[in-house]
C-alpha positions in Angstrom: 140.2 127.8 91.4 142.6 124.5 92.2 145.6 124.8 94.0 147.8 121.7 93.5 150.4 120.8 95.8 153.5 118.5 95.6 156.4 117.4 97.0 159.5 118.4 94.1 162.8 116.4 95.1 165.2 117.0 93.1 164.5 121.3 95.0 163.1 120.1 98.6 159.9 122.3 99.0 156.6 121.8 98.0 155.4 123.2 94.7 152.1 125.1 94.8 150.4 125.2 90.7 147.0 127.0 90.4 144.7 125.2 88.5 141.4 126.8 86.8 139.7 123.4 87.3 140.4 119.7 87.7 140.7 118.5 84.2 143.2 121.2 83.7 145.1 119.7 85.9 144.3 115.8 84.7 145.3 117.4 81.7 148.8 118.7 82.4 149.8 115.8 85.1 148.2 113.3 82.8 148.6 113.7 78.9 151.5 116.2 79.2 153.6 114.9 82.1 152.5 111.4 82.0 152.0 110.9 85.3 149.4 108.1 86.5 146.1 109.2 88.4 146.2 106.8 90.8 143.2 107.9 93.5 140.7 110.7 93.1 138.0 111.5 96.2 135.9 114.0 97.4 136.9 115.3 100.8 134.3 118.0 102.6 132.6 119.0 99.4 133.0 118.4 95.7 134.7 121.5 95.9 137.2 119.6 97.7 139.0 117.1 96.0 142.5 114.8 96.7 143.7 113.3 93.6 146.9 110.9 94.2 149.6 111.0 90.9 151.9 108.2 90.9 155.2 109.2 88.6 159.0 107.8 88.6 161.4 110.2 90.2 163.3 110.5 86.5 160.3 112.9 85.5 160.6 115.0 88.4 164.1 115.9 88.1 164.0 117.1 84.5 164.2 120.8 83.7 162.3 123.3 85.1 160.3 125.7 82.7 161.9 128.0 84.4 165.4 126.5 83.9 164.8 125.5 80.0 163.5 129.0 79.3 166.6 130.6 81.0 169.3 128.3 79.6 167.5 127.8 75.8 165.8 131.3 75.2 167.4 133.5 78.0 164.4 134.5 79.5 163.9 135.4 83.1 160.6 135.0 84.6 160.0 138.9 84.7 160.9 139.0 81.1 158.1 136.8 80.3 155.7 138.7 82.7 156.5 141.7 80.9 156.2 140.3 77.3 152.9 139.3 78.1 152.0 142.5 79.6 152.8 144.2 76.3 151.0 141.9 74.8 147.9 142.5 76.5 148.2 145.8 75.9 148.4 145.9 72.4 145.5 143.4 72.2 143.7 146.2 74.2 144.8 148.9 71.7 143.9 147.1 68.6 140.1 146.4 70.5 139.8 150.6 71.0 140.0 150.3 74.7 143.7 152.3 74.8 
């Protein structure tokens, strides 16, 4: 498990993104945010990495997922949460295990 951690501007905290490993997260900051993977190095252990992203301020302050799937499909986080739920159940129905 990665944790990724980054400054956000345009909402002044730091945003904490679990990761399942590092090319998932090359993968979203890279082909799908288009950011620029400026440094990448081990720290204590391989385990431990520090990757530096360079990206222009104009990409940060665009919508939130959160915020587009609120204003476009009028979904709240816990509606999504419990969507998915449902769908996992069913999945689990339709394999016998419910």
């Amino acid at each position: 498990m990665l944790i990724a951690r980054y400054w956000q501007p345009r909402e002044r905290r730091w945003i904490e993104q679990p990761f399942e490993s590092v090319e998932h997260a090359l993968r979203l900051f890279v082909d799908e945010k288009g950011w620029v993977l400026r440094q990448q190095q081990v720290l204590e252990s391989p385990a431990h990495q520090e990757l530096i992203f360079e990206t222009q301020i104009e990409r940060l302050s665009q919508p939130s997922v959160v915020e587009v799937l609120e204003a476009e499909v009028g979904l709240t986080p816990k509606d999504v949460e419990e969507m998915l739920t449902r769908v996992d159940e069913r999945v689990e129905e339709d394999r016998g295990g419910g």
